[in-house]
CHARMM-style PDB file with segment names, atoms N, HN, CA, C and O in Angstrom:
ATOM      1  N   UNK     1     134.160  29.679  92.980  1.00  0.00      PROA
ATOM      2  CA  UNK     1     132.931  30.169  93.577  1.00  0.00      PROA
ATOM      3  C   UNK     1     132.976  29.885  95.079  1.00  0.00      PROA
ATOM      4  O   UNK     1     133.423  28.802  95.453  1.00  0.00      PROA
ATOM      5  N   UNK     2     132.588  30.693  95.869  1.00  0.00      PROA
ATOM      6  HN  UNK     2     132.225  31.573  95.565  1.00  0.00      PROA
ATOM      7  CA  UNK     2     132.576  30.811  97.476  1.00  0.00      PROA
ATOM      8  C   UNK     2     130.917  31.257  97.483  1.00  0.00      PROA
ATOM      9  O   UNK     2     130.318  31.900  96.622  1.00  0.00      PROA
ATOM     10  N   UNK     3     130.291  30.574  99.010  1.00  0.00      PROA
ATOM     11  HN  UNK     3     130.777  30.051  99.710  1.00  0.00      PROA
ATOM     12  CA  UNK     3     129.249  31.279  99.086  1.00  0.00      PROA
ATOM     13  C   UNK     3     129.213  32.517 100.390  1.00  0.00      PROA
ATOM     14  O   UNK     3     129.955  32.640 101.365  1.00  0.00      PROA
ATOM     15  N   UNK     4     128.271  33.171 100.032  1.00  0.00      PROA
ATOM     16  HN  UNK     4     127.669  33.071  99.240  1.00  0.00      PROA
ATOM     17  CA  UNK     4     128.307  34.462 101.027  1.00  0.00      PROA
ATOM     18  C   UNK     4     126.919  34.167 102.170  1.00  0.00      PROA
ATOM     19  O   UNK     4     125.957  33.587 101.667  1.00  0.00      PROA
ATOM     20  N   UNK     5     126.825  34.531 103.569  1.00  0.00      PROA
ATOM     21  HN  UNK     5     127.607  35.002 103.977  1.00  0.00      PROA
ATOM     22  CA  UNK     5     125.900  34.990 103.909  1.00  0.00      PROA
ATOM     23  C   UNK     5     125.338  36.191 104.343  1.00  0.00      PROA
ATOM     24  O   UNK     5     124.313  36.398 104.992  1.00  0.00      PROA
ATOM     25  N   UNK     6     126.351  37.108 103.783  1.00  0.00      PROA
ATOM     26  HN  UNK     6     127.184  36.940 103.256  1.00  0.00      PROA
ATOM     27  CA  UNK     6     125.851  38.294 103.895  1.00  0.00      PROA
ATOM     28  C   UNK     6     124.629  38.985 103.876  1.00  0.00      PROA
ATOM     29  O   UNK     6     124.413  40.007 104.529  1.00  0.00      PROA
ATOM     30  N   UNK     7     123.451  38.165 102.774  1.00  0.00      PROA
ATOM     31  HN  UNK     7     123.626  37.336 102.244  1.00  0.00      PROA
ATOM     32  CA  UNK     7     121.966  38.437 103.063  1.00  0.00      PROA
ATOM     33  C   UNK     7     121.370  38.270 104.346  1.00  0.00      PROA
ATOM     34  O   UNK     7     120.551  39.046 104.838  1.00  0.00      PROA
ATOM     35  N   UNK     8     122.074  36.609 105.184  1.00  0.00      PROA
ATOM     36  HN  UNK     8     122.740  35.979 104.784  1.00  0.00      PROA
ATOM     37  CA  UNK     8     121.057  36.425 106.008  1.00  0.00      PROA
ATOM     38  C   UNK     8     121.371  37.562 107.426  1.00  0.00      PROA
ATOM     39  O   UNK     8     120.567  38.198 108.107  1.00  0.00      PROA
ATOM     40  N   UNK     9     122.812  37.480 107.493  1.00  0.00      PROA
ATOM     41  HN  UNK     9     123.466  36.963 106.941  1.00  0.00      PROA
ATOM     42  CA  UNK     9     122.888  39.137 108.443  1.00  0.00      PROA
ATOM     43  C   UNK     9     122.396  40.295 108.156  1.00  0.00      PROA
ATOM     44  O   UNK     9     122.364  41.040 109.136  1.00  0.00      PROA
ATOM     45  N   UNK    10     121.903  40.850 106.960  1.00  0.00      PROA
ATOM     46  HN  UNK    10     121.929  40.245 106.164  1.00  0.00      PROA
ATOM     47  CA  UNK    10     121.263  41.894 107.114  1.00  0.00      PROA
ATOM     48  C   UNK    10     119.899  41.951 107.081  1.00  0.00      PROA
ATOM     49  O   UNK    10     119.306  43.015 107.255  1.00  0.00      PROA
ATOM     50  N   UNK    11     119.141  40.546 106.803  1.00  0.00      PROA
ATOM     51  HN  UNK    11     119.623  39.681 106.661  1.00  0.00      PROA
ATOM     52  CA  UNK    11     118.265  39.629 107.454  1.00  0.00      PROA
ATOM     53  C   UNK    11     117.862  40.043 108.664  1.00  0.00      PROA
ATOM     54  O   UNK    11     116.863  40.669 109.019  1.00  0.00      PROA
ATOM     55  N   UNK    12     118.971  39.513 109.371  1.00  0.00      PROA
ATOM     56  HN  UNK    12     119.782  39.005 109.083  1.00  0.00      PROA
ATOM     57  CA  UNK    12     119.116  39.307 111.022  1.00  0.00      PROA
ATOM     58  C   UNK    12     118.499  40.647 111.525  1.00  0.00      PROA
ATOM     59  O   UNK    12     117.426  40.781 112.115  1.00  0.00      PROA
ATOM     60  N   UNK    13     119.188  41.389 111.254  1.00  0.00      PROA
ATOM     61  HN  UNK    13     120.059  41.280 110.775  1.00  0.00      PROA
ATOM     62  CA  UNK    13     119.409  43.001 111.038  1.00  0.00      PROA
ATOM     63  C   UNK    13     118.463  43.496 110.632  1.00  0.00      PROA
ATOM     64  O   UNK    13     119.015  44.595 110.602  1.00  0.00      PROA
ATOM     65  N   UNK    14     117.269  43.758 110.188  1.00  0.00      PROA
ATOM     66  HN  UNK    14     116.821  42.864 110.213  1.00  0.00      PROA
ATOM     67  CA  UNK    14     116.087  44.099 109.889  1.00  0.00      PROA
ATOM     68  C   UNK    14     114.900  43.328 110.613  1.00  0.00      PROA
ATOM     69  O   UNK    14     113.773  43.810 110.510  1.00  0.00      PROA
ATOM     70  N   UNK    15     115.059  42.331 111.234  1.00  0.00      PROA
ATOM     71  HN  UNK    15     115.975  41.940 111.318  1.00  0.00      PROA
ATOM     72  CA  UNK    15     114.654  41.768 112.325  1.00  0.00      PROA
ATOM     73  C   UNK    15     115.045  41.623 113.574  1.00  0.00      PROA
ATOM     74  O   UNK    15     114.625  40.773 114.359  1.00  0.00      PROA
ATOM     75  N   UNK    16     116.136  42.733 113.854  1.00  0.00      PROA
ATOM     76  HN  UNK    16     116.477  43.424 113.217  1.00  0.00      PROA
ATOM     77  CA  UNK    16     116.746  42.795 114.865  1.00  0.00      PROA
ATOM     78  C   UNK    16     116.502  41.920 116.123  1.00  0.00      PROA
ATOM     79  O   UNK    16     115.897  41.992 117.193  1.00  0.00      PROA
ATOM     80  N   UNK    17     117.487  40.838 115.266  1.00  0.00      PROA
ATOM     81  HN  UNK    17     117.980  40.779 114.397  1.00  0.00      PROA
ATOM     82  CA  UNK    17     117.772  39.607 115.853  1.00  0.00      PROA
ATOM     83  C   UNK    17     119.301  39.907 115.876  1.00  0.00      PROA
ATOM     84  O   UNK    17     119.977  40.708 115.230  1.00  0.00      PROA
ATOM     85  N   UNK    18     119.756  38.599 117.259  1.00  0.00      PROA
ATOM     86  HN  UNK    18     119.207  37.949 117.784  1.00  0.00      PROA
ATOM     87  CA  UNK    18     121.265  38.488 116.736  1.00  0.00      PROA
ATOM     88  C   UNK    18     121.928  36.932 116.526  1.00  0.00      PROA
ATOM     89  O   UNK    18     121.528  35.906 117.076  1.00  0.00      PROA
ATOM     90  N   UNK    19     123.135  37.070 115.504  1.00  0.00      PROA
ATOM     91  HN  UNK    19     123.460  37.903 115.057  1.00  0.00      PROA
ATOM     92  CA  UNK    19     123.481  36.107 115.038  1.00  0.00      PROA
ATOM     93  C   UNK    19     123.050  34.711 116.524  1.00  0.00      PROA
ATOM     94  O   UNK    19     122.545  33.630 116.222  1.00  0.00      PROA
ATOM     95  N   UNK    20     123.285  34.973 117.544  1.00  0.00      PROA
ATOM     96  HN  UNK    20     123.696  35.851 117.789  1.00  0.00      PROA
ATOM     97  CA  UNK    20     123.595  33.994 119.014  1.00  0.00      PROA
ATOM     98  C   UNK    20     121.990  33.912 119.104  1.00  0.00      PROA
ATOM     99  O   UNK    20     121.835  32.706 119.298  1.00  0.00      PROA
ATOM    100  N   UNK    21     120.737  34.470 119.077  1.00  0.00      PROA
ATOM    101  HN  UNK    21     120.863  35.449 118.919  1.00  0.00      PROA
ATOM    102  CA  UNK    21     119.391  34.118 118.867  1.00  0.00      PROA
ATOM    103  C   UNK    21     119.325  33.344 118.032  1.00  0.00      PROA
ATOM    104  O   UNK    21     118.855  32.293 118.468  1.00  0.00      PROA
ATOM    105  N   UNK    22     119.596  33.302 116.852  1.00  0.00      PROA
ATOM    106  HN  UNK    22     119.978  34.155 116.498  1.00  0.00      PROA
ATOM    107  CA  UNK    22     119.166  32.651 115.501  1.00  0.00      PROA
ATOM    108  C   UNK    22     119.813  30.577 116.184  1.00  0.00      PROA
ATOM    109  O   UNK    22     119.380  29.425 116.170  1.00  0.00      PROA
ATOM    110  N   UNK    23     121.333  31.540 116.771  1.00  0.00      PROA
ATOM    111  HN  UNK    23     121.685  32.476 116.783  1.00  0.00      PROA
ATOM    112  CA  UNK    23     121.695  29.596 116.567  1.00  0.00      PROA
ATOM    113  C   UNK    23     120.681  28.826 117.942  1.00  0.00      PROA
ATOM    114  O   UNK    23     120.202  27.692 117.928  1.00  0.00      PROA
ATOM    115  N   UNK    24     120.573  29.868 119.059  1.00  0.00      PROA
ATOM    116  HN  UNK    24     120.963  30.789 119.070  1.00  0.00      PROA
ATOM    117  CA  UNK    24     119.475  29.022 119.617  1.00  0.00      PROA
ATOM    118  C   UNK    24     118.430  28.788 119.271  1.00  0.00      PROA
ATOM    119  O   UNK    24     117.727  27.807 119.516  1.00  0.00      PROA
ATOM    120  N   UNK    25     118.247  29.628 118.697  1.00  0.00      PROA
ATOM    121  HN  UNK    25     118.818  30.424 118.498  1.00  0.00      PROA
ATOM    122  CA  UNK    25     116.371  29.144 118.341  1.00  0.00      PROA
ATOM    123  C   UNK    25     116.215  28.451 117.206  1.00  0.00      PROA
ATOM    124  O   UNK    25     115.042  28.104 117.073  1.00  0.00      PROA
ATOM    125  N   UNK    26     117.183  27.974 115.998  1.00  0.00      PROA
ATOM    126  HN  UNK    26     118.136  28.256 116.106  1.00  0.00      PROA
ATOM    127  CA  UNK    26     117.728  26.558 115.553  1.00  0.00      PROA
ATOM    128  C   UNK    26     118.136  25.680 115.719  1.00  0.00      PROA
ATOM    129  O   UNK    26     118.074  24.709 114.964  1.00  0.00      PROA
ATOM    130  N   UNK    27     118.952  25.775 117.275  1.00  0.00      PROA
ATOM    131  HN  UNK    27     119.002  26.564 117.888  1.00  0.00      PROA
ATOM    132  CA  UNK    27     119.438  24.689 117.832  1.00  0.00      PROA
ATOM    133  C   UNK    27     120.675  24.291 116.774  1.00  0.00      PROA
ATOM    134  O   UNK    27     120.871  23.186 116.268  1.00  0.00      PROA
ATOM    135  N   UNK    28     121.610  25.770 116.552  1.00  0.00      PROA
ATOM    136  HN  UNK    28     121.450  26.667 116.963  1.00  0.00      PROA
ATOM    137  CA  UNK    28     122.330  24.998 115.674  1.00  0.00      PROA
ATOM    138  C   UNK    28     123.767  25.358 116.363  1.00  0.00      PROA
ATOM    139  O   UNK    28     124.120  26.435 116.844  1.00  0.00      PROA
ATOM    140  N   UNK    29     124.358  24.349 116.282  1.00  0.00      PROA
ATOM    141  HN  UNK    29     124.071  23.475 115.892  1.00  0.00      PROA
ATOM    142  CA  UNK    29     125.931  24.529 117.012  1.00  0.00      PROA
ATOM    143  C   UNK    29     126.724  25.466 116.853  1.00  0.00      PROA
ATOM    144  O   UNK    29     126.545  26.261 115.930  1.00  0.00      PROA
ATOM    145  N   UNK    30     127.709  25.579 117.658  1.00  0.00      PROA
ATOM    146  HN  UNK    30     127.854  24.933 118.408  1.00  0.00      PROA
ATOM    147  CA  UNK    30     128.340  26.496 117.699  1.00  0.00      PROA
ATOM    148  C   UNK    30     129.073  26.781 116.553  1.00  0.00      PROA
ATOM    149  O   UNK    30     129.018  27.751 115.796  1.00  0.00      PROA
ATOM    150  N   UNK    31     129.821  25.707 116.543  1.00  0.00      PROA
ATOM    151  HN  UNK    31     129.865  24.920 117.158  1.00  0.00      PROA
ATOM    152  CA  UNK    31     130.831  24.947 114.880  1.00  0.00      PROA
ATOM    153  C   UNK    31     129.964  25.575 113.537  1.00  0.00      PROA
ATOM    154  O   UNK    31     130.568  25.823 112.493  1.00  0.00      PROA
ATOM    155  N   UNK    32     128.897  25.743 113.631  1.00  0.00      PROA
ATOM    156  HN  UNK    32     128.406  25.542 114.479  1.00  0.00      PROA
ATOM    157  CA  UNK    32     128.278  25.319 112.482  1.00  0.00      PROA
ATOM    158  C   UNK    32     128.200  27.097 112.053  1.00  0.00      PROA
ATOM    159  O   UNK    32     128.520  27.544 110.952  1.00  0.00      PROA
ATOM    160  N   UNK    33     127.758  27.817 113.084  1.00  0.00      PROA
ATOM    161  HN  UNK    33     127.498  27.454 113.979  1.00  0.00      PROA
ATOM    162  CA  UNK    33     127.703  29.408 113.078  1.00  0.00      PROA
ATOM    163  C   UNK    33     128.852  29.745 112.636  1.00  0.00      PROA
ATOM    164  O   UNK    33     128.876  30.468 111.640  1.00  0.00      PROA
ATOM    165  N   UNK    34     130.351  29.234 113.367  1.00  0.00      PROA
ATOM    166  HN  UNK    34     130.331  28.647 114.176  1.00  0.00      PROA
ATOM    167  CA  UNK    34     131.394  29.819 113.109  1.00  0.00      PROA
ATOM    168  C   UNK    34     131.400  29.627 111.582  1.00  0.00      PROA
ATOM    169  O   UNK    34     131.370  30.597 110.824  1.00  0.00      PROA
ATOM    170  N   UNK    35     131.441  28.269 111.118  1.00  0.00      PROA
ATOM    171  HN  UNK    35     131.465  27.481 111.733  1.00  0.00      PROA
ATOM    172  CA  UNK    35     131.350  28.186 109.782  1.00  0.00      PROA
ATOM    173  C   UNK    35     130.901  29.299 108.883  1.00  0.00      PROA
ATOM    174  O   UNK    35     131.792  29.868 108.251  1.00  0.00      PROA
ATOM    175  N   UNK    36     129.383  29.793 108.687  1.00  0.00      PROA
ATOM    176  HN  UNK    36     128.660  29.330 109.200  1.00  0.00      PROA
ATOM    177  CA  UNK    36     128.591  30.378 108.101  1.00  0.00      PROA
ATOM    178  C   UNK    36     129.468  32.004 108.378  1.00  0.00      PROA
ATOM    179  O   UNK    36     129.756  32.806 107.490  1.00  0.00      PROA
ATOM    180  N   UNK    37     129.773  32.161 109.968  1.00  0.00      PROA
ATOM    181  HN  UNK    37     129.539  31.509 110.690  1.00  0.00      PROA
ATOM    182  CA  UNK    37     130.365  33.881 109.418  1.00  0.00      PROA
ATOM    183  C   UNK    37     131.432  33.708 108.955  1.00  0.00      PROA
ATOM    184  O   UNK    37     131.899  34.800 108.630  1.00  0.00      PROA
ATOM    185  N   UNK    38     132.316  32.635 108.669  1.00  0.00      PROA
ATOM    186  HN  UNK    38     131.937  31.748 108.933  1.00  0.00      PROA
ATOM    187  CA  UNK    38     133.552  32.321 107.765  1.00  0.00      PROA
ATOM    188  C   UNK    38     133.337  32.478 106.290  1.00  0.00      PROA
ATOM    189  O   UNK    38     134.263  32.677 105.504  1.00  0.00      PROA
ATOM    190  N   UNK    39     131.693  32.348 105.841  1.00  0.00      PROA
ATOM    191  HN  UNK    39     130.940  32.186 106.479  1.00  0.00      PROA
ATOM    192  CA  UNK    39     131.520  32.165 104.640  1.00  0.00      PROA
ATOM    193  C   UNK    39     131.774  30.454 103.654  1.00  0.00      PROA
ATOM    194  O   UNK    39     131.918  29.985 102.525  1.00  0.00      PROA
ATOM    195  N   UNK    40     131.682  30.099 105.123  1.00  0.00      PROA
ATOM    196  HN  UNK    40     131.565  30.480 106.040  1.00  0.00      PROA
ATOM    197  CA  UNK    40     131.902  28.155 104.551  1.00  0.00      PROA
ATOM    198  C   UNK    40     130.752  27.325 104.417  1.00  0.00      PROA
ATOM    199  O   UNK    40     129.896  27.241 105.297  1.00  0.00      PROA
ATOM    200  N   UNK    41     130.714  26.738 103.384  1.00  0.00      PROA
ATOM    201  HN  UNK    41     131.409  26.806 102.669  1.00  0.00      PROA
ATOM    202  CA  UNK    41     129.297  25.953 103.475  1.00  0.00      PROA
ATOM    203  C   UNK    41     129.054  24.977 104.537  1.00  0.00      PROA
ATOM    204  O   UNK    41     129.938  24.246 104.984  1.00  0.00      PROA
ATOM    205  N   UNK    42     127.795  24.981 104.945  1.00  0.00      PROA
ATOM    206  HN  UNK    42     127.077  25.575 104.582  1.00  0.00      PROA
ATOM    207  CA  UNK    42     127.182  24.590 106.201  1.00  0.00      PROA
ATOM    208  C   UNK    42     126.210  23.362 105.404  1.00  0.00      PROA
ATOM    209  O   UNK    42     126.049  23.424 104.185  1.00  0.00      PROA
ATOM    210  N   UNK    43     125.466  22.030 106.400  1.00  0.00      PROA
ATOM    211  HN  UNK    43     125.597  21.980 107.390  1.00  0.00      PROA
ATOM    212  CA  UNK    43     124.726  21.575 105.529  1.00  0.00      PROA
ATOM    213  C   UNK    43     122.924  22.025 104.927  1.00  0.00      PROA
ATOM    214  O   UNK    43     122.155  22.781 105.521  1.00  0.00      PROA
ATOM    215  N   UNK    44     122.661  21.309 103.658  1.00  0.00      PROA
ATOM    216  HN  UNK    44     123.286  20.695 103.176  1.00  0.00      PROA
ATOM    217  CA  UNK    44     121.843  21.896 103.310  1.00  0.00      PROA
ATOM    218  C   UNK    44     120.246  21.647 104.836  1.00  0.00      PROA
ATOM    219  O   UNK    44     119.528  22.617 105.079  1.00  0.00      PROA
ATOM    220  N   UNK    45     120.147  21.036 105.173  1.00  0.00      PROA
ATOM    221  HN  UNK    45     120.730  20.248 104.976  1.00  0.00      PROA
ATOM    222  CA  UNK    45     119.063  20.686 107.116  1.00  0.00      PROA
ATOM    223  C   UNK    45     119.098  22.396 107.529  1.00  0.00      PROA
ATOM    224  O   UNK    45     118.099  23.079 107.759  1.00  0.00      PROA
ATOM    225  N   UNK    46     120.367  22.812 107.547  1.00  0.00      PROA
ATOM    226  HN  UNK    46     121.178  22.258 107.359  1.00  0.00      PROA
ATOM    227  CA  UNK    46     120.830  23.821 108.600  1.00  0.00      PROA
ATOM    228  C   UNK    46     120.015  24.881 108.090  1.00  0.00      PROA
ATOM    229  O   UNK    46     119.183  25.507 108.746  1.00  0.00      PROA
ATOM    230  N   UNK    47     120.382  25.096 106.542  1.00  0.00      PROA
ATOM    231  HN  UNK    47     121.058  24.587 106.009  1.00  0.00      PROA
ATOM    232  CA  UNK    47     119.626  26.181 105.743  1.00  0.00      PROA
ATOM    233  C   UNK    47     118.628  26.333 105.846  1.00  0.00      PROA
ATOM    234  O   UNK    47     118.135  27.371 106.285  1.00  0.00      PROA
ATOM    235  N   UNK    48     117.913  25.195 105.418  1.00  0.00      PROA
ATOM    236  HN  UNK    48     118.314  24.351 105.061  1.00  0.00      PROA
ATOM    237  CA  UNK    48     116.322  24.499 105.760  1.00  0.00      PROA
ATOM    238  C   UNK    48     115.628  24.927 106.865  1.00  0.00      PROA
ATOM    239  O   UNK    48     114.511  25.400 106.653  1.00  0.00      PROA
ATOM    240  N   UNK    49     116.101  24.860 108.201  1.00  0.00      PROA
ATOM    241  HN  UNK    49     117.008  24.476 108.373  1.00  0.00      PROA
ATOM    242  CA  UNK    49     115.912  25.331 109.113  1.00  0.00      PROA
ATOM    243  C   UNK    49     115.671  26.592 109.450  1.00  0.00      PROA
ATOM    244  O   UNK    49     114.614  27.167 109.707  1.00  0.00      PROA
ATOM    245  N   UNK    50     117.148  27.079 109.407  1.00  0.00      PROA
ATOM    246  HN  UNK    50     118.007  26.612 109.197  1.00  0.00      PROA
ATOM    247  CA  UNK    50     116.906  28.581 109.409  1.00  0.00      PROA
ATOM    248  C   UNK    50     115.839  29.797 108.506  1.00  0.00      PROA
ATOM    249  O   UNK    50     115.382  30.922 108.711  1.00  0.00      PROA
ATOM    250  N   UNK    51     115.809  28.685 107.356  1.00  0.00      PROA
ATOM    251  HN  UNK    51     116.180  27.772 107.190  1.00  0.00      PROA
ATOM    252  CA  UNK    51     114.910  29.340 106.079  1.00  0.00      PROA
ATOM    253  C   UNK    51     113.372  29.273 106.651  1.00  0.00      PROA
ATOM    254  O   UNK    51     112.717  30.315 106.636  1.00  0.00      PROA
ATOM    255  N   UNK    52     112.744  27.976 107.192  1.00  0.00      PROA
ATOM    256  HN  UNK    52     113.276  27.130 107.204  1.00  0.00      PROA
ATOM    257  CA  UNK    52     111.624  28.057 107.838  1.00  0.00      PROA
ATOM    258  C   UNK    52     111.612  29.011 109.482  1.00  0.00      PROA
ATOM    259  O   UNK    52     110.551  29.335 110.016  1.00  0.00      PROA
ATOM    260  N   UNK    53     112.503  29.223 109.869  1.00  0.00      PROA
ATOM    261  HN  UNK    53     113.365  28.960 109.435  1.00  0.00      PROA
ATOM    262  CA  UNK    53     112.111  29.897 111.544  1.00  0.00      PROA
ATOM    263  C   UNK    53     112.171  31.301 110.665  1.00  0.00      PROA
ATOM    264  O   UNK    53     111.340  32.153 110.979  1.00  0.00      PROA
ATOM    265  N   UNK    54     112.975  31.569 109.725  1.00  0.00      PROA
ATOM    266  HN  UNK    54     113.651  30.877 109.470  1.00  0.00      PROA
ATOM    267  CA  UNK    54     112.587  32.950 109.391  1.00  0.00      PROA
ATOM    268  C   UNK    54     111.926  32.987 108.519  1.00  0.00      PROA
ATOM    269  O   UNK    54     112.181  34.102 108.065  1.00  0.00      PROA
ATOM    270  N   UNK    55     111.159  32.530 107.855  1.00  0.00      PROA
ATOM    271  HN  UNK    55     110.952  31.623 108.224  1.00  0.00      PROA
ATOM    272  CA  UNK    55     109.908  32.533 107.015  1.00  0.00      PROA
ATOM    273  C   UNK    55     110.543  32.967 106.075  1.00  0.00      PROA
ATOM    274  O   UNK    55     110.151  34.122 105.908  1.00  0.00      PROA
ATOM    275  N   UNK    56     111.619  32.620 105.051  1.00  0.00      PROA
ATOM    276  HN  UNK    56     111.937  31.682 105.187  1.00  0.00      PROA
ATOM    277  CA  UNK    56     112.138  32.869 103.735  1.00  0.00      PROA
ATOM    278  C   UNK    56     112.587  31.601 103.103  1.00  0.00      PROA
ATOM    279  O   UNK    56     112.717  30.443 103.502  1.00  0.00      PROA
ATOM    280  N   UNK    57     112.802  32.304 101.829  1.00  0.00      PROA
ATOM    281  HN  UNK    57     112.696  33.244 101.505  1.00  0.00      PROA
ATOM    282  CA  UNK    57     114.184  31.321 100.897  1.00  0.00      PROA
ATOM    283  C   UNK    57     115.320  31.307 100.742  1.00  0.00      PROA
ATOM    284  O   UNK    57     115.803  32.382 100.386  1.00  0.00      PROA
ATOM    285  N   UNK    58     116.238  30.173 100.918  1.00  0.00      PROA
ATOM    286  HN  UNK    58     115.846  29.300 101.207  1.00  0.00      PROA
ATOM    287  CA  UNK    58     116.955  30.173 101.010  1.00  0.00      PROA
ATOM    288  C   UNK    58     117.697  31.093 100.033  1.00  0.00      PROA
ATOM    289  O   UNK    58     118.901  30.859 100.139  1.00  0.00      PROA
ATOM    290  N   UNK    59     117.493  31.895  99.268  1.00  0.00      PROA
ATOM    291  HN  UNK    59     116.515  32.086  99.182  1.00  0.00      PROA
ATOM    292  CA  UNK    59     118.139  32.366  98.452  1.00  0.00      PROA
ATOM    293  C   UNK    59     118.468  33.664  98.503  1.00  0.00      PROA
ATOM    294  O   UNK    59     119.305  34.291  97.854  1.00  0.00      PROA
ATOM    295  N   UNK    60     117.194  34.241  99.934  1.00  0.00      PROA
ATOM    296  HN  UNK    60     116.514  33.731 100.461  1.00  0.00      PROA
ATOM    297  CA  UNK    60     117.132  35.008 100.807  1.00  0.00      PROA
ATOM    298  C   UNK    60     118.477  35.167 101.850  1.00  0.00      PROA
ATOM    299  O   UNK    60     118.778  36.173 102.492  1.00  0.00      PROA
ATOM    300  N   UNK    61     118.922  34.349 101.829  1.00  0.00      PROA
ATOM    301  HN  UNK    61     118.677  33.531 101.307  1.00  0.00      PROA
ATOM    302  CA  UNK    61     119.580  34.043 103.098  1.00  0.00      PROA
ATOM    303  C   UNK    61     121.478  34.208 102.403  1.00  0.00      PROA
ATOM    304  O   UNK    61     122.342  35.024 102.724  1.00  0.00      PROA
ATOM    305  N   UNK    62     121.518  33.327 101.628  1.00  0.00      PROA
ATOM    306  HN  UNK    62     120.816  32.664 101.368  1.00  0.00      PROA
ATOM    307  CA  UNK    62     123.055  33.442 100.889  1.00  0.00      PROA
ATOM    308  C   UNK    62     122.743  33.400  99.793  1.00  0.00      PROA
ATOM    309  O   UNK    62     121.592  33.526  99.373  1.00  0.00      PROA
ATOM    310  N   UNK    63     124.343  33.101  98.759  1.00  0.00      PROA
ATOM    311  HN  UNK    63     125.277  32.999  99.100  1.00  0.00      PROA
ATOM    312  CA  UNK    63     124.546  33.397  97.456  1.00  0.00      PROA
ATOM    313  C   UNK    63     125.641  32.465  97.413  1.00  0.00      PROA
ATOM    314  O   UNK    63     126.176  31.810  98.307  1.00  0.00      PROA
ATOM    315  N   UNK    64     125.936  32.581  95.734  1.00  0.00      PROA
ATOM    316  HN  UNK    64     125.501  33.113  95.008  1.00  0.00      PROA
ATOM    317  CA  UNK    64     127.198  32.363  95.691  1.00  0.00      PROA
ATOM    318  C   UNK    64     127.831  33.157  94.922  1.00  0.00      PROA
ATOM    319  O   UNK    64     127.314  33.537  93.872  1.00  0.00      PROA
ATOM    320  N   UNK    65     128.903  33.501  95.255  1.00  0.00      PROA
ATOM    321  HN  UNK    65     129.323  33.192  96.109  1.00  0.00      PROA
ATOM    322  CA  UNK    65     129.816  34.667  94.819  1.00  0.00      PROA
ATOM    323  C   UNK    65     130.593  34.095  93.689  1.00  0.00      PROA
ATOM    324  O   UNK    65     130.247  33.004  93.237  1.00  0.00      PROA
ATOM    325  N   UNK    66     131.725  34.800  93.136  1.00  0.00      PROA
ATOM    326  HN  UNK    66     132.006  35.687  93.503  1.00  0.00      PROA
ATOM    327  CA  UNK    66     132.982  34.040  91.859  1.00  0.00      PROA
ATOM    328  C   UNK    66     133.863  35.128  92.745  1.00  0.00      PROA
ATOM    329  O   UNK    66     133.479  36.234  93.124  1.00  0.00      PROA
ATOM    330  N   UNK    67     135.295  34.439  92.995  1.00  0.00      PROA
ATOM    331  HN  UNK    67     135.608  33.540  92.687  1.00  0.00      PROA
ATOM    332  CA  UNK    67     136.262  34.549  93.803  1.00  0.00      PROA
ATOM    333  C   UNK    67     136.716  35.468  92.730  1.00  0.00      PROA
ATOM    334  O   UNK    67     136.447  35.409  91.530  1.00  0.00      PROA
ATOM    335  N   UNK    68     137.913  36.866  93.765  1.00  0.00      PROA
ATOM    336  HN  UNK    68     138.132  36.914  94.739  1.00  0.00      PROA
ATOM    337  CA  UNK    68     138.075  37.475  92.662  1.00  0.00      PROA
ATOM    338  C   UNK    68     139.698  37.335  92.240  1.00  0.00      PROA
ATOM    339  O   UNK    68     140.425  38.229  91.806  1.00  0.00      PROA
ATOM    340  N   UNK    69     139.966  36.206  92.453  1.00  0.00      PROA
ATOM    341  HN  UNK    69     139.376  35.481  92.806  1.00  0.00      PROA
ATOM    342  CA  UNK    69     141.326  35.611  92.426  1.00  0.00      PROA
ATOM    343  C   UNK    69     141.590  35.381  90.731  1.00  0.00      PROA
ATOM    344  O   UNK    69     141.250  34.342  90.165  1.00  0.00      PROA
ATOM    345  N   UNK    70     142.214  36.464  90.073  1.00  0.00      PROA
ATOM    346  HN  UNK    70     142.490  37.308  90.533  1.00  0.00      PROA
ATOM    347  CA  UNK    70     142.545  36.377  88.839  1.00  0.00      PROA
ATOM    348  C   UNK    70     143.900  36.018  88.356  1.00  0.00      PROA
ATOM    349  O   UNK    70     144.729  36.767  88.871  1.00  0.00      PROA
ATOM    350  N   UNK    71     144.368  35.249  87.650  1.00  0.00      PROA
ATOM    351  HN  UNK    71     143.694  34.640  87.231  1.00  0.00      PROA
ATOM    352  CA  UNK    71     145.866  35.053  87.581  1.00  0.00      PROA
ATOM    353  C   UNK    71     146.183  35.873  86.513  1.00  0.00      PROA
ATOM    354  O   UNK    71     145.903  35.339  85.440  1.00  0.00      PROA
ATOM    355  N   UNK    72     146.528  36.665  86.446  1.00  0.00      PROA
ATOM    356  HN  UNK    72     146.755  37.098  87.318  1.00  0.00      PROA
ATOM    357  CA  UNK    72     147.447  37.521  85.118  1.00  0.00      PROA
ATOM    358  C   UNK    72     148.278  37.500  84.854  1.00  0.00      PROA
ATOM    359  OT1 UNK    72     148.643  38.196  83.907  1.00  0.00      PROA
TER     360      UNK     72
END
């Protein structure tokens, strides 16, 4: 399992915001953004955060996916 944030960019995107707004106006590092468009988990504060400045749930925001790495 990998998680995605593909919700919270199209999020972003319907609030035409951009990813570089969101980390200032969270105050969240640089490191931490790169992370999230990597699709790497970030900590749960960060989510928290972002989940309250945009008035959602976190569940709103990402997922978690199942890798489609099958061995046959």
């Amino acid at each position: 399992m990998r998680v995605s944030y593909k919700k919270l960019w199209k999020l972003l995107i319907d609030k035409d915001m951009s990813k570089a707004d969101l980390r200032k106006a969270v105050e969240m590092s640089p490191n931490t953004m790169t992370k999230m468009r990597k699709n790497e988990e970030v900590a749960m504060s960060v989510l928290l955060k972002i989940a309250t400045y945009l008035d959602c749930d976190i569940s709103d925001m990402c997922e978690f996916v199942k890798d489609d790495d099958k061995n046959e």
